[in-house]
TIVO-2410 file (N, C-alpha, C; in nm, 3 decimals):
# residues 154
REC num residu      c1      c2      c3 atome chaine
REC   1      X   0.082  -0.119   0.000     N      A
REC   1      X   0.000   0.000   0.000    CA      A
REC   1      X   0.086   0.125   0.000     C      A
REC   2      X   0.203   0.097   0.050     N      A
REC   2      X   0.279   0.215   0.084    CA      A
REC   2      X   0.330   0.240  -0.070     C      A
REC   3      X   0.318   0.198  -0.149     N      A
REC   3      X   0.434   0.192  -0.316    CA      A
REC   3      X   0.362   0.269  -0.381     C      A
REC   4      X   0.184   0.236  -0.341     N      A
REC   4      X   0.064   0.328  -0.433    CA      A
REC   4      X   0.031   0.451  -0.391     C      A
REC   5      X   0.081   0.501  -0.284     N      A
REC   5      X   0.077   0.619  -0.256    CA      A
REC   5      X   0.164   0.751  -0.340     C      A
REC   6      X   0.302   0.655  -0.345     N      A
REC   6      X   0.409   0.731  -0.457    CA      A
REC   6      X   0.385   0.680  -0.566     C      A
REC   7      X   0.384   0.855  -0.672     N      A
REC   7      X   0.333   0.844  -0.818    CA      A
REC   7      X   0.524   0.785  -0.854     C      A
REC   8      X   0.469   0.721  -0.979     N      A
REC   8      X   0.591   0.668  -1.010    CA      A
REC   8      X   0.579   0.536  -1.103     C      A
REC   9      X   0.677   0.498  -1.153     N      A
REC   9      X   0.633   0.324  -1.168    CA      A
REC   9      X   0.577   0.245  -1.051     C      A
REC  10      X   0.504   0.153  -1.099     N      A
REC  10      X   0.459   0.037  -1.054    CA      A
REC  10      X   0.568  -0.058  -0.986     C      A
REC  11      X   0.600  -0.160  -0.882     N      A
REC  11      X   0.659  -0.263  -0.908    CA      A
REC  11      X   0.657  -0.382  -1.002     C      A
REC  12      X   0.760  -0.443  -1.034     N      A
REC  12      X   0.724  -0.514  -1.155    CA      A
REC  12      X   0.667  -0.623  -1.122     C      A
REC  13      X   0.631  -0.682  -0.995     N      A
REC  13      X   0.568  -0.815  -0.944    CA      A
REC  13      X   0.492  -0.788  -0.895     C      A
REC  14      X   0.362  -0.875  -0.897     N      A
REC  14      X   0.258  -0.886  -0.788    CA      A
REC  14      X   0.256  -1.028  -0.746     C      A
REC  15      X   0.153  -1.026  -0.643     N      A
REC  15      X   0.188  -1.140  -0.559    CA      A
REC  15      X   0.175  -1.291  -0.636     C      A
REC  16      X   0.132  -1.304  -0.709     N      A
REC  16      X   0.161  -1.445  -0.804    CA      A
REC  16      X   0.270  -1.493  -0.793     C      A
REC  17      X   0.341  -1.415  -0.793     N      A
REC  17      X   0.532  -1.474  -0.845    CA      A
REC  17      X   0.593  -1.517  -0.698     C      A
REC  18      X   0.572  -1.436  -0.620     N      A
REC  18      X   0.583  -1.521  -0.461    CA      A
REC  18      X   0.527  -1.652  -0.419     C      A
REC  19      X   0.445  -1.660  -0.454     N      A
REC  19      X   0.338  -1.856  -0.403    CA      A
REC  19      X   0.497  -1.938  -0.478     C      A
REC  20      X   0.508  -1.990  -0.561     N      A
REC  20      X   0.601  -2.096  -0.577    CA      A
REC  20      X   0.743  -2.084  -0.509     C      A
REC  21      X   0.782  -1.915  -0.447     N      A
REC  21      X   0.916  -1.916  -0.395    CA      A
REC  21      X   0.859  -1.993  -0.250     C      A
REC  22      X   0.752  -1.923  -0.218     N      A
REC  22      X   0.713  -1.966  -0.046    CA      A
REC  22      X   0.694  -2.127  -0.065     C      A
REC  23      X   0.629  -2.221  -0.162     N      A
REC  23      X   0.623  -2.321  -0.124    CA      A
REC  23      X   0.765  -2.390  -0.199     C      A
REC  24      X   0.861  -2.342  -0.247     N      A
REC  24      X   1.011  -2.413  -0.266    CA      A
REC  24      X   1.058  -2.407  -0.150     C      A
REC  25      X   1.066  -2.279  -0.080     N      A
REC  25      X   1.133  -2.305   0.071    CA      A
REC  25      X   1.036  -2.423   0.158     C      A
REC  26      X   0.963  -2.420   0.186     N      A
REC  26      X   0.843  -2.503   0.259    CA      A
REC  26      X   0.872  -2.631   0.241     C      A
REC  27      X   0.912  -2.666   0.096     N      A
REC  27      X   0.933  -2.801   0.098    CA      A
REC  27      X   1.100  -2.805   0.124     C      A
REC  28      X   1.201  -2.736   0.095     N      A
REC  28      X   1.349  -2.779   0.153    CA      A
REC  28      X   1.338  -2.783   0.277     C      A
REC  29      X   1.238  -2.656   0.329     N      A
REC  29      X   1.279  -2.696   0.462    CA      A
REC  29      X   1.207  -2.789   0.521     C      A
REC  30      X   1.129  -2.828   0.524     N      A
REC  30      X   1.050  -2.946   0.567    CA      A
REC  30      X   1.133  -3.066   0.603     C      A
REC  31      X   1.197  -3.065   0.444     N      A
REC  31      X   1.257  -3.202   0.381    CA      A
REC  31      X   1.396  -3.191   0.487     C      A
REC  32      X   1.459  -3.092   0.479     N      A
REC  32      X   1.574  -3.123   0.601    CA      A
REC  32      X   1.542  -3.078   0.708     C      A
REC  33      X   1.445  -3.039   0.787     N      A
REC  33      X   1.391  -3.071   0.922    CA      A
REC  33      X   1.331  -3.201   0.996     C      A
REC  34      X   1.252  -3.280   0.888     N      A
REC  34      X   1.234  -3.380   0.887    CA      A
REC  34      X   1.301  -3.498   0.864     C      A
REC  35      X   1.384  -3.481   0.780     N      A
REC  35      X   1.476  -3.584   0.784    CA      A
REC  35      X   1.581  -3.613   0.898     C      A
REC  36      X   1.644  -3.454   0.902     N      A
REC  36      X   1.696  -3.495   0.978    CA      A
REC  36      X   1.683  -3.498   1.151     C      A
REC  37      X   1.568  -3.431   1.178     N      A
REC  37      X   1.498  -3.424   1.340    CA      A
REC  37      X   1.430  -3.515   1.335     C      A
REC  38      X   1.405  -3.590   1.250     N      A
REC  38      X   1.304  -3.737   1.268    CA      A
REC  38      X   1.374  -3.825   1.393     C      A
REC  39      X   1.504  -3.846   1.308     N      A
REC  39      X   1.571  -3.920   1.369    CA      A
REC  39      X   1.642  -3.950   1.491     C      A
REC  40      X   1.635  -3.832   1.484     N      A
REC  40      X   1.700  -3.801   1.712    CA      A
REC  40      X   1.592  -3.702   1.728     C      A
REC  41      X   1.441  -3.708   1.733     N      A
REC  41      X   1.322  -3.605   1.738    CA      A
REC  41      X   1.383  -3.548   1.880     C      A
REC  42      X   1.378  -3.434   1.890     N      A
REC  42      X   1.428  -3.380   2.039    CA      A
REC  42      X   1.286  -3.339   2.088     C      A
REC  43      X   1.222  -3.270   2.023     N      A
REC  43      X   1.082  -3.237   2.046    CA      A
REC  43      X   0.969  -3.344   2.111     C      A
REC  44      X   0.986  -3.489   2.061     N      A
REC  44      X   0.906  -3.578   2.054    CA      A
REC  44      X   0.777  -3.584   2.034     C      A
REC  45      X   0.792  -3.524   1.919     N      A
REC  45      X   0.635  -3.535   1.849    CA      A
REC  45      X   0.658  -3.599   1.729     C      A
REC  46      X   0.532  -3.600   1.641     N      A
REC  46      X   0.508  -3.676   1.519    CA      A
REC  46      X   0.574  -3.604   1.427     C      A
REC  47      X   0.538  -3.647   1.244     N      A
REC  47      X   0.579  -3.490   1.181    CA      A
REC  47      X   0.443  -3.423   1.180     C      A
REC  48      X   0.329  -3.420   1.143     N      A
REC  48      X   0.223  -3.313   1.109    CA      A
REC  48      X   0.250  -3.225   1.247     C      A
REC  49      X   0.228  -3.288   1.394     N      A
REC  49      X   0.256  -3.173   1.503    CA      A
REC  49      X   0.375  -3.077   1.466     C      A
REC  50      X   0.482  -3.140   1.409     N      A
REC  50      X   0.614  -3.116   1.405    CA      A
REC  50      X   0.610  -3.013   1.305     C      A
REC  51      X   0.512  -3.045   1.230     N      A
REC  51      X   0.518  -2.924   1.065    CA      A
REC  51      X   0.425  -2.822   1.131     C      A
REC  52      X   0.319  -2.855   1.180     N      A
REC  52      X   0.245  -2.729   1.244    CA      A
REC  52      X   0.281  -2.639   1.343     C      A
REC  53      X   0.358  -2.699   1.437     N      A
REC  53      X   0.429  -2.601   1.519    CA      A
REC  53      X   0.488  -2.552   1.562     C      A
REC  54      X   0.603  -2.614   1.466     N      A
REC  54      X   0.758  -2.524   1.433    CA      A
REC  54      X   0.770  -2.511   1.298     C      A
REC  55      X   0.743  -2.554   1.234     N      A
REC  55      X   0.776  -2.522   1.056    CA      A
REC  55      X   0.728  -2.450   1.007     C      A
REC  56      X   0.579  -2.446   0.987     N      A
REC  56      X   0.527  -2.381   0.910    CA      A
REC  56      X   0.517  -2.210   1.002     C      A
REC  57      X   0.512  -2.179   1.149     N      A
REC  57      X   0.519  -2.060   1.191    CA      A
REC  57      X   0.639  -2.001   1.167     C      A
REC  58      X   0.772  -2.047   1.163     N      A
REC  58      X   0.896  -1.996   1.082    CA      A
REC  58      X   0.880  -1.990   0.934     C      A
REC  59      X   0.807  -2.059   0.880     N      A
REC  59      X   0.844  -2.013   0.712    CA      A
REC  59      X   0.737  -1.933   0.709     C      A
REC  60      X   0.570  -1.898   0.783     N      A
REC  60      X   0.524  -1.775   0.712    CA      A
REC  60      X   0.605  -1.661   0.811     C      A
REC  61      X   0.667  -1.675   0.864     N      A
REC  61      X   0.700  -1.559   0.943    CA      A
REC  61      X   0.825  -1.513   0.836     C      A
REC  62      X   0.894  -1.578   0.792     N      A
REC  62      X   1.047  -1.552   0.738    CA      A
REC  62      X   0.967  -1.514   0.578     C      A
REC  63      X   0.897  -1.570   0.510     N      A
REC  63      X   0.807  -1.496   0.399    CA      A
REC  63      X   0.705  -1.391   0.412     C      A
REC  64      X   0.652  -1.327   0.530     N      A
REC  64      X   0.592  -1.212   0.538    CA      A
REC  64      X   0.706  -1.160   0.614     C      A
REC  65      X   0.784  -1.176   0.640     N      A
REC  65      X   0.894  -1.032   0.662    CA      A
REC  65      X   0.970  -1.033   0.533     C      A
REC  66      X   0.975  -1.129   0.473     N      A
REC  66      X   1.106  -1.085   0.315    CA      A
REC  66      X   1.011  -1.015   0.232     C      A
REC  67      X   0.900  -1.043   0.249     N      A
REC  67      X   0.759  -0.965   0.195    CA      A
REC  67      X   0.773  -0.786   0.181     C      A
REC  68      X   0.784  -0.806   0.330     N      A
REC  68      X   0.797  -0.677   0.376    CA      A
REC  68      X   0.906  -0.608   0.348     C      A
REC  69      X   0.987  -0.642   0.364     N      A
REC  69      X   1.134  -0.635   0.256    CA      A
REC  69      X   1.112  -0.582   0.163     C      A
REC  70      X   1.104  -0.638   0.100     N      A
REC  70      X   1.089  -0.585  -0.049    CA      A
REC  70      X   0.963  -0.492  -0.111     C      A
REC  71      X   0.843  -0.515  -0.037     N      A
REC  71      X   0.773  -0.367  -0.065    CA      A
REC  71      X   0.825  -0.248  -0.002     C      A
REC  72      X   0.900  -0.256   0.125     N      A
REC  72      X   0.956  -0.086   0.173    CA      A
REC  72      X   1.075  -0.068   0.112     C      A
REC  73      X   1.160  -0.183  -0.002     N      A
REC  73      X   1.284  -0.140  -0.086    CA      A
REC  73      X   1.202  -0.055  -0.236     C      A
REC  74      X   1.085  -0.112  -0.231     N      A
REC  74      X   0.999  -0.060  -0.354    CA      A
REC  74      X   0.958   0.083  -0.343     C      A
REC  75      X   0.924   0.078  -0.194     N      A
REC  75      X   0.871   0.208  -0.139    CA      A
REC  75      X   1.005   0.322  -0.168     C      A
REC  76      X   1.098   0.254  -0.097     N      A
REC  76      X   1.216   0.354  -0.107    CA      A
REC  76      X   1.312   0.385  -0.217     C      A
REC  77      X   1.240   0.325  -0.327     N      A
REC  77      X   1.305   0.364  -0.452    CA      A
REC  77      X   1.207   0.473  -0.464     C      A
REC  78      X   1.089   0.490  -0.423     N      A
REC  78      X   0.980   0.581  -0.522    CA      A
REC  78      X   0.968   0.679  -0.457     C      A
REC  79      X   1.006   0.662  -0.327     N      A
REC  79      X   0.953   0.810  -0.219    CA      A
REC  79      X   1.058   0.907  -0.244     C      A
REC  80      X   0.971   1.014  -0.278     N      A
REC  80      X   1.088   1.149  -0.250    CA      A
REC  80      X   1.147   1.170  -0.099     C      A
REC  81      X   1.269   1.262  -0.116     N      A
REC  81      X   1.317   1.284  -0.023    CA      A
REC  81      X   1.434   1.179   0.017     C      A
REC  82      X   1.591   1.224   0.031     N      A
REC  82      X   1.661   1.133   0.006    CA      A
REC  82      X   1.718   1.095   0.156     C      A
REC  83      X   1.658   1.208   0.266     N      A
REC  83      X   1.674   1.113   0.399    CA      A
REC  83      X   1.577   0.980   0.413     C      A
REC  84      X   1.470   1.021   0.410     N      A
REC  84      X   1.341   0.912   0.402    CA      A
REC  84      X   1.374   0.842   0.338     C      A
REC  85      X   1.423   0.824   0.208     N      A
REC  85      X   1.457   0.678   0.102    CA      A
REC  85      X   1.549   0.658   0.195     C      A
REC  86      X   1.670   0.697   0.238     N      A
REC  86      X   1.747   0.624   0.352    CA      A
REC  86      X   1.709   0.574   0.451     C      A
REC  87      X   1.624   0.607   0.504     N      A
REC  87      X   1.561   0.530   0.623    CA      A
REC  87      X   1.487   0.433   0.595     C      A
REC  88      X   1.446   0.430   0.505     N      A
REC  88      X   1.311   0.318   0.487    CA      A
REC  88      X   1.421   0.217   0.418     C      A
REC  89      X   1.538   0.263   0.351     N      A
REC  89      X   1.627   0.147   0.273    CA      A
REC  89      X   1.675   0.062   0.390     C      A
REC  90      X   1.746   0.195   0.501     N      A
REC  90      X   1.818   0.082   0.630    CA      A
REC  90      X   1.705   0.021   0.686     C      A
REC  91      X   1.592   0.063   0.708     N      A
REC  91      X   1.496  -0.030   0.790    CA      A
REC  91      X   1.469  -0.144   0.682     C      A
REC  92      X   1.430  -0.180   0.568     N      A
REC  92      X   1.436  -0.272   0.471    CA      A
REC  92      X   1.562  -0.402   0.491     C      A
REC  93      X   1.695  -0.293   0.499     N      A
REC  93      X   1.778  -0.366   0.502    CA      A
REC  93      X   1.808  -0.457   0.599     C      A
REC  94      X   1.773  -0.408   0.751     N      A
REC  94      X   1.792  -0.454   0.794    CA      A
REC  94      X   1.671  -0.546   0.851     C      A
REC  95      X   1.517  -0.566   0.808     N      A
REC  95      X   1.455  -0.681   0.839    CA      A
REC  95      X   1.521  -0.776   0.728     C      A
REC  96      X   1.625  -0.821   0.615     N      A
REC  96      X   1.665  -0.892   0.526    CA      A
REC  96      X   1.746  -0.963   0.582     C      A
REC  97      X   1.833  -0.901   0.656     N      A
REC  97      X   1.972  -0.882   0.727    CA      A
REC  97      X   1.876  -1.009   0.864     C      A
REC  98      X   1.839  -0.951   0.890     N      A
REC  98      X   1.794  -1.019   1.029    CA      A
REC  98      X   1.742  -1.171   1.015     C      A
REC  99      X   1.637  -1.157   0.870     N      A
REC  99      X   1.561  -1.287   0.877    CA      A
REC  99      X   1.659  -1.389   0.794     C      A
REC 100      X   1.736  -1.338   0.678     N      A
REC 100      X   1.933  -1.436   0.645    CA      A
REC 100      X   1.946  -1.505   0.757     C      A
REC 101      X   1.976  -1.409   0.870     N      A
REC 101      X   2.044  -1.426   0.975    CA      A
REC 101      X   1.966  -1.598   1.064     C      A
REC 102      X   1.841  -1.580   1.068     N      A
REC 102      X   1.740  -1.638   1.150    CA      A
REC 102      X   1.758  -1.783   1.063     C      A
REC 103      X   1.722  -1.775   0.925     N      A
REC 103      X   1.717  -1.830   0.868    CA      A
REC 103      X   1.840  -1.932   0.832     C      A
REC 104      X   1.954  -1.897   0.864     N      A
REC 104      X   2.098  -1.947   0.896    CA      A
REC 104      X   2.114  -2.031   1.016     C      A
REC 105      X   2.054  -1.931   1.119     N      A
REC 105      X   2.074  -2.034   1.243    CA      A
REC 105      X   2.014  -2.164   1.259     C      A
REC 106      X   1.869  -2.127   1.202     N      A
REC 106      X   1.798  -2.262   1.183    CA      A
REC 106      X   1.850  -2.410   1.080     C      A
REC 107      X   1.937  -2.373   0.989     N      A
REC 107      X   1.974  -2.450   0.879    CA      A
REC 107      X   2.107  -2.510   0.966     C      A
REC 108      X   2.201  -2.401   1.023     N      A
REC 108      X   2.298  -2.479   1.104    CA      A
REC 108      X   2.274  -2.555   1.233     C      A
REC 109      X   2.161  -2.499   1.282     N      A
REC 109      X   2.101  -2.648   1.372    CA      A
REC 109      X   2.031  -2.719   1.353     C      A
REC 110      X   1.984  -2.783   1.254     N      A
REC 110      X   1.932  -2.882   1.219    CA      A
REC 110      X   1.976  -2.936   1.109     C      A
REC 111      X   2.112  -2.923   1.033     N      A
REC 111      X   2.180  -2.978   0.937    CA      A
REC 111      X   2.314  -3.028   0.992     C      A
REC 112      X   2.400  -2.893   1.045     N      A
REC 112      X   2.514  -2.885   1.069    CA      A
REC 112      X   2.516  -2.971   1.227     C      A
REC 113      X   2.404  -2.862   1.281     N      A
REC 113      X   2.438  -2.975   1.465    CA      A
REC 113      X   2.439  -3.076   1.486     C      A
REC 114      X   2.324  -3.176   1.397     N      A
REC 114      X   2.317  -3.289   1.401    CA      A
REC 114      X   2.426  -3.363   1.362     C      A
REC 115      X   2.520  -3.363   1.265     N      A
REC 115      X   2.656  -3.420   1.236    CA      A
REC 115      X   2.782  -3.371   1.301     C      A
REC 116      X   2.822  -3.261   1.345     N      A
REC 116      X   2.912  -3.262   1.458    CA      A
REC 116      X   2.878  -3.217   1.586     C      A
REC 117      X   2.824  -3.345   1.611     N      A
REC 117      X   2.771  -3.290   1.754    CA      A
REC 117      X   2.906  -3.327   1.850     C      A
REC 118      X   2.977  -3.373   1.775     N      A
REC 118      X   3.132  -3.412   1.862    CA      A
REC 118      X   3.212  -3.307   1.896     C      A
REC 119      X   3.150  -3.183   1.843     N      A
REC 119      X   3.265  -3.069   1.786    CA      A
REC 119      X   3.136  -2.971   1.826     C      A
REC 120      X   3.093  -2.960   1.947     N      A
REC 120      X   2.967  -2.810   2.023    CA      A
REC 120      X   3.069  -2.682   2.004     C      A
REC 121      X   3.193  -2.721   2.042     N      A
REC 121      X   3.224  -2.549   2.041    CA      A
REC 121      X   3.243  -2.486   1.867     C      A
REC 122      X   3.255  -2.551   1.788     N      A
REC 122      X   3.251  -2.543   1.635    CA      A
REC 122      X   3.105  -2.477   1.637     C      A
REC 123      X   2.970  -2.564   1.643     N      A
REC 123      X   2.845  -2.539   1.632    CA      A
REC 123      X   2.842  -2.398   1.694     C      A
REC 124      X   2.888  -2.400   1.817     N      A
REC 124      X   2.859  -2.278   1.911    CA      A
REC 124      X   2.916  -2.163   1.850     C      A
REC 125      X   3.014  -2.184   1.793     N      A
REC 125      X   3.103  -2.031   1.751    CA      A
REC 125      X   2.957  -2.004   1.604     C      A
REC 126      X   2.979  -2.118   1.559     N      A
REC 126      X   2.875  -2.058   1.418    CA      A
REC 126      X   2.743  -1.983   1.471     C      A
REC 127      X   2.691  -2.039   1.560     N      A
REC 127      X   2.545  -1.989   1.577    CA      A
REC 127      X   2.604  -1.850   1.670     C      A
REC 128      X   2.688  -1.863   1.738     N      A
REC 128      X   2.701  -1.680   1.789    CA      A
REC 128      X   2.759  -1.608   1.664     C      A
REC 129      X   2.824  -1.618   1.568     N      A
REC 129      X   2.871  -1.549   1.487    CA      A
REC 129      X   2.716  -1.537   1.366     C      A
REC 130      X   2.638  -1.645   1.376     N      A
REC 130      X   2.505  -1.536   1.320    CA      A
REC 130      X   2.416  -1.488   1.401     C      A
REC 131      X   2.407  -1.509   1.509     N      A
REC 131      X   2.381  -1.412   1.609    CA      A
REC 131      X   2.382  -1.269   1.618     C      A
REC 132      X   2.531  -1.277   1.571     N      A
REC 132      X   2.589  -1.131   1.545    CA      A
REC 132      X   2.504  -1.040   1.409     C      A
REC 133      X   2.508  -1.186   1.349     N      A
REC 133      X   2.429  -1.127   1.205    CA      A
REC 133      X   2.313  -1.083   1.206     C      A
REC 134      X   2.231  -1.115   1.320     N      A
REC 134      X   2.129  -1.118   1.323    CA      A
REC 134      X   2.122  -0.971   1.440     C      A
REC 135      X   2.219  -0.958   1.521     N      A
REC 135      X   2.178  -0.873   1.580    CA      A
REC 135      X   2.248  -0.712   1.476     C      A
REC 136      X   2.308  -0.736   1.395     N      A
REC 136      X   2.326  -0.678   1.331    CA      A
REC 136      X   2.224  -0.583   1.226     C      A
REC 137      X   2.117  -0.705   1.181     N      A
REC 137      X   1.984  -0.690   1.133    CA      A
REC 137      X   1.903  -0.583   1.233     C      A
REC 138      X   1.864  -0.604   1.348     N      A
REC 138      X   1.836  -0.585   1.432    CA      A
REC 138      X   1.834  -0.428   1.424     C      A
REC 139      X   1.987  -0.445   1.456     N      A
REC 139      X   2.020  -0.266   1.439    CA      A
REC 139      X   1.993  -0.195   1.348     C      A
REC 140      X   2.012  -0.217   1.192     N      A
REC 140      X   2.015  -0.173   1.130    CA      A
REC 140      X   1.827  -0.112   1.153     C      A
REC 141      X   1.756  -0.209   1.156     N      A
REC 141      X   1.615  -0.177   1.159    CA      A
REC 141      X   1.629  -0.091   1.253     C      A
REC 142      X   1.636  -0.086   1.390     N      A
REC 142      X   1.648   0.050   1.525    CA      A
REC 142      X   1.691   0.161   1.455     C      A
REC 143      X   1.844   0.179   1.384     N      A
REC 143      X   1.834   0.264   1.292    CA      A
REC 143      X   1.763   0.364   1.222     C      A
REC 144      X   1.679   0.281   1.142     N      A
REC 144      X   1.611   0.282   1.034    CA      A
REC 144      X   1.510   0.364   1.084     C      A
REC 145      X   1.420   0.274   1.193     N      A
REC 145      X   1.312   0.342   1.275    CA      A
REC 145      X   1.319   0.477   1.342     C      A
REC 146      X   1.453   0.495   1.453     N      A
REC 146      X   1.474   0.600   1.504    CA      A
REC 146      X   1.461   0.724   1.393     C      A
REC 147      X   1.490   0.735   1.253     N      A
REC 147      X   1.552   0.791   1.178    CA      A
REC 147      X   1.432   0.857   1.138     C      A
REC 148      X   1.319   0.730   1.127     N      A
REC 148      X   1.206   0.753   1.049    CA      A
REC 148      X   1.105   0.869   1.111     C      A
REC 149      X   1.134   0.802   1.294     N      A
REC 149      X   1.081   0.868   1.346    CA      A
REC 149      X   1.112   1.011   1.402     C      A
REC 150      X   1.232   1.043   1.380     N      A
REC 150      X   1.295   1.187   1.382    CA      A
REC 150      X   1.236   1.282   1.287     C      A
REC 151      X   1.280   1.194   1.126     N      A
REC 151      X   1.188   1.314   1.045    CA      A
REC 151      X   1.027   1.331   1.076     C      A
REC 152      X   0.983   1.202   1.137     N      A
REC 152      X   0.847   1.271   1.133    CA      A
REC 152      X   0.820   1.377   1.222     C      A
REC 153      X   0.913   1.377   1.317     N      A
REC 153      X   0.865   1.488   1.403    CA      A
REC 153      X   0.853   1.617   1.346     C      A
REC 154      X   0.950   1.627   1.241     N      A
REC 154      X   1.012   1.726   1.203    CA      A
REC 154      X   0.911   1.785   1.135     C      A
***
């Protein structure tokens, strides 16, 4: 909604072209959550519990924020004013930045942890070093926001 407010081009996608990215991730990740948490289930549940209440609330959450992503990078190509396109770019950037980040940690614990589990301080350094990434994301959005909310005062 925010893209139709600024006169300008259009974006070149509408939501059609998203459904097959959201269900390609849905099924990788499924496929290596399941495979490989089947097998040492830490959770101890089935898979449908297992897909309903950890899977599928991480993948619409990580696809309505890349969502969001990319309409306030749309937004901030079109909006005048070149502090505001900066702010809305770092706040963009950094929900991208953040959900990479999220999206990393989850792939290295449930791919990577499960095979060296001999080697925790290896695992451990990776998941604090996207941690970092993630808190990095983080910031960038605080950023973004503070920034946004300065000019509006203004």
């Amino acid at each position: 909604m925010l893209v139709n407010t600024v006169r300008g081009k259009k974006p070149p996608f509408d939501v059609r072209w998203r459904a097959p990215w959201f269900l390609l991730l849905s099924v990788v990740f499924s496929h290596l959550t399941i495979e490989n948490e089947y097998r040492s289930n830490p959770y101890h549940l089935g898979v449908w519990p297992l897909l309903v209440t950890f899977i599928v609330p991480y993948l619409y959450g990580w696809t309505i924020g890349l969502l969001c992503a990319y309409d306030l990078r749309q937004y901030a190509r079109t909006v005048k004013g070149l502090l505001y396109r900066r702010a809305v770019w770092r706040l963009a950037s950094g929900v991208v930045v953040a959900i990479a980040g999220s999206i990393a940690i989850q792939f290295v614990n449930v791919t990577i942890g499960q095979r060296v589990s001999s080697s925790l301080v290896a695992v451990l350094l990776v998941d604090y070093g996207l941690l970092i990434i993630v808190g990095t994301g983080l910031t960038l959005i605080a950023f973004g926001a503070k920034r946004l909310k300065l000019i509006e005062e203004i």
